[in-house]
N, C-alpha and C positions, 0 to 999 in steps of 0.2 A: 618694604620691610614688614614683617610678621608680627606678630604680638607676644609670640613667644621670643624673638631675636631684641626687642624692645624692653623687654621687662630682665633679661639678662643684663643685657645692656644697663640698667637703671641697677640693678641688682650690685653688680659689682662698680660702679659708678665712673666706669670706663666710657666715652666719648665715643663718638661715629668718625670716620674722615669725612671731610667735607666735600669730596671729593666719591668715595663708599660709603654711604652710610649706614649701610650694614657691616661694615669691619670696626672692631675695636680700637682702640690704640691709645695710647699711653702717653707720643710722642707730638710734640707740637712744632710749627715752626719756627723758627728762633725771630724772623723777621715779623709775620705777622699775629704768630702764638695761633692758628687755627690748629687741630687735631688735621693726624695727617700718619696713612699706612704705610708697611713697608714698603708698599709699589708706586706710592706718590713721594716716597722722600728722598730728598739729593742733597749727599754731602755738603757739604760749607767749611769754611775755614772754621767754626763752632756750632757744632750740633748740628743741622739740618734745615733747611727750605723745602718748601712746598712751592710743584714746578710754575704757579701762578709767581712768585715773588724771583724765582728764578729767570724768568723771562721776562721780569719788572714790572706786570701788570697788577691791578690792586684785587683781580680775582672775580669782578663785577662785571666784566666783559667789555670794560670800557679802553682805552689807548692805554700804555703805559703813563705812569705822574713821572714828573718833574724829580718828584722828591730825594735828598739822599736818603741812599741805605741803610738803616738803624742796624744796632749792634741789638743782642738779647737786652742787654740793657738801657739800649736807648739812645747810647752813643752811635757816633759817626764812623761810617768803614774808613781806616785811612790805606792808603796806597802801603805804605810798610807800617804794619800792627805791630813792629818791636820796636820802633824810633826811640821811644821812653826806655824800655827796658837796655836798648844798647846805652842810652845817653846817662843812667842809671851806674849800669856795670862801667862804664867810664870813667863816673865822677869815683868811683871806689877805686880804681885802680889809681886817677889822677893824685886821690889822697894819700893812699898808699905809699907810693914811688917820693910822694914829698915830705911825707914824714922818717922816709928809711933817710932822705939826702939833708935834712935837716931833723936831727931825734928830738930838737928840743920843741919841735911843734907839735910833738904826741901829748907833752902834757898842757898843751893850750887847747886841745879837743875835746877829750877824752870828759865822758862824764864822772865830776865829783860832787857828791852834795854838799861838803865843806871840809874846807881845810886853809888852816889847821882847825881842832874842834876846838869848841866855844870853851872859854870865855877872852881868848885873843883874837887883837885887833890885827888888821884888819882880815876879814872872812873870803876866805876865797873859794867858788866852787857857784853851783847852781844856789845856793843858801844866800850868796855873798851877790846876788845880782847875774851872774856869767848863765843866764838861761838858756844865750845861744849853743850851749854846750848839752843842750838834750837833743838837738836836734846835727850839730855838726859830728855827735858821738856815732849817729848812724852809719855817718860814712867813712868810719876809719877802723883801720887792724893794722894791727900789729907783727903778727906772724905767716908766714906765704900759707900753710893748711888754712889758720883761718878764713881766710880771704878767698880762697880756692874753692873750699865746700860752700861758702855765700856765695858767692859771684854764679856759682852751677846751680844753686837753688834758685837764685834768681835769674838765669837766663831760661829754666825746666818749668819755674810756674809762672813768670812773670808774660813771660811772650804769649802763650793762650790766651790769659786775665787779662794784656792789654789788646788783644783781639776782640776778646767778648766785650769786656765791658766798656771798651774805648780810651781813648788819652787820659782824656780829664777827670775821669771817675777811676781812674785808674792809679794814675798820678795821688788825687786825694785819698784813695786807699790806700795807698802804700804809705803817705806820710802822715797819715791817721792812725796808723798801725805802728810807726816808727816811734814815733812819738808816745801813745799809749805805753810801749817795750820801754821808753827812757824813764818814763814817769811811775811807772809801777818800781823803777829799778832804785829811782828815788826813794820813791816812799820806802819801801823795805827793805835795801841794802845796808851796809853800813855806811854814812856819810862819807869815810874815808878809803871806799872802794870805788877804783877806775873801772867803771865800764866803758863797753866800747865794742862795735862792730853791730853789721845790715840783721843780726838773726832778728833784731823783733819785728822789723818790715817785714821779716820773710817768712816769718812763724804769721804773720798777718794775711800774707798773700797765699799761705796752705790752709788758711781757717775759709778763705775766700773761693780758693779752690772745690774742697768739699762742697761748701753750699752751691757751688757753679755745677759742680756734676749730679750732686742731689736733685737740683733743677731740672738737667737735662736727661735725668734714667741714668748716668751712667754705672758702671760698677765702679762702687765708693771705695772696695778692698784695699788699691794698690794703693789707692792717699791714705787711707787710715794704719796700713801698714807700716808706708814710711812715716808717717805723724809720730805712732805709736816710738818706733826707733829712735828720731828723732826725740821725744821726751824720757826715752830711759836714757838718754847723752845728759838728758839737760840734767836731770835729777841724779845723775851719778859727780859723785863728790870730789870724786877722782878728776874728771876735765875740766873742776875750775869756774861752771858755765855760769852765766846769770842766767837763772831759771824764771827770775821777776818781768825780765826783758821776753824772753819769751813768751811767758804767759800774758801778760801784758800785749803782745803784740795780736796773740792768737786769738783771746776772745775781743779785740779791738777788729781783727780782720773778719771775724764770724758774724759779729754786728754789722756791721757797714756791707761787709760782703751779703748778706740778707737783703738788706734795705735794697743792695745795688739789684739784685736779678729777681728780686719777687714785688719790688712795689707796681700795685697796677697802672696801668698806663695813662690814666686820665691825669693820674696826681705822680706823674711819676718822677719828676725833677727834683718839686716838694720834699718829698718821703725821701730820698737818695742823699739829698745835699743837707734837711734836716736832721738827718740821721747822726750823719759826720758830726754837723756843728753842736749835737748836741753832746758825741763822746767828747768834740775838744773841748765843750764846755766842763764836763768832768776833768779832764786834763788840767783845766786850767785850776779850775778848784782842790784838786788834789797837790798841785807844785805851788799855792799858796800856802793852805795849810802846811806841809812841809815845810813851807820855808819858815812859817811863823816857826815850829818847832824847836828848826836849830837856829834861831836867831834872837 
């Protein structure tokens, strides 16, 4: 390499392949995060490998390891990357069909922060103790569109998400973000409004999306486009929407979803799973203080 190809290099603070070290690039790969050019890189089910990791070797010139396959984030490859996301879109559909065959169990789901309002006994709602109803609120609708345009949201970002970032990191983002959407809808709704339905999970898992393609280079447009769509729905007065629920969900999935694909690798469990515990830590503090409010 040259001393002028070197100082370019430094210049714009682009990387060598490891592989060329005289080529640029931008793109890492998703297994072992080495820089890696267009002529060394091989599709993956997300983003890209570098052919050392594709042939299972660690690059060193030594036998292939033993080891599993990591995800960009750390996780485990599974044989089917959508397992969660079908079993997911399942439990939505199971609640669904149970509340159309039985209507009086929609309002044993559905989140209310209290009812009736205070000053009668006894209090019913997430105020009144029913907290499992921030989180059973996720998985219930009401009407076939609603349940249609979630269930396609969820099976269009969830399936990649649970590819990249694996099961269990995947699983905790999504009901990080659910719960977040319930709890924001708490706090600033009115007590005696029924929320209900996956948007804030899935406003969580496009917040998570973005920062996965940001990661990878990809072109960010087509998610900010639909993002953008998607919150002139929310904030239009006309559909009705909890917009708490969603926002809520969104900057819930932009937090964690960060933590999950950018923490470095030494500390990388720490940072991912700290992350989480620290938003339900806020969760938790936030559905106290409410509750002290209406009680």
């Amino acid at each position: 390499m040259d001393q002028a190809a070197s100082s370019s290099r430094d210049a714009q603070g682009l990387p060598g392949c490891y592989r060329h070290p005289d080529r640029e690039t931008g793109i890492r790969c998703t297994r072992c995060e080495r820089p890696i050019c267009p002529e060394c890189m091989v599709s993956a089910s997300v983003g890209f490998q570098c052919p050392d990791c594709v042939r299972g070797g660690s690059g060193t010139g030594h036998a292939p390891t033993a080891s599993q396959p990591r995800t960009i984030a750390g996780g485990t490859i599974a044989a089917d990357p959508r397992l969660l996301t079908k079993i997911l879109v399942g439990i939505n559909l199971a609640v669904f069909i149970a509340v159309h065959v039985r209507t009086s169990l929609l309002n044993d789901l559905v989140l209310i922060g209290a009812w009736p309002p205070a000053p009668f006994e006894p209090t019913q709602g997430v105020a009144g103790g029913e907290y499992y109803r921030l989180v059973t609120s996720m998985f219930t609708h009401n009407e076939v569109w609603h349940i249609g345009f979630n269930m396609l949201s969820l099976w269009w970002l969830g399936g990649p998400l649970e590819a990249a970032l694996g099961r269990a990191r995947y699983l905790t983002l999504y009901f990080v973000s659910g719960l977040a959407g319930s709890v924001l809808a708490y706090l600033l709704a009115s007590p005696t409004t029924a929320t209900l339905g996956a948007s804030g999970a899935i406003f969580g898992l496009f917040g998570a999306t973005a920062v996965l393609m940001r990661r990878l280079n990809y072109d960010l447009r087509p998610i900010i486009a639909l993002l953008v769509i998607n919150l002139i729905f929310t904030f239009n007065p006309g559909f009705n929407i909890s917009w708490q629920a969603h926002i809520g969900g969104l900057v819930a999935g932009l937090v964690t979803g960060y933590a999950m694909v950018h923490a470095p690798r030494e500390r990388r469990a720490l940072i991912q799973y700290g992350t989480c515990a620290l938003v339900l830590a806020v969760i938790v503090i936030v559905t106290l203080v409410r509750t002290a409010q209406l009680t």
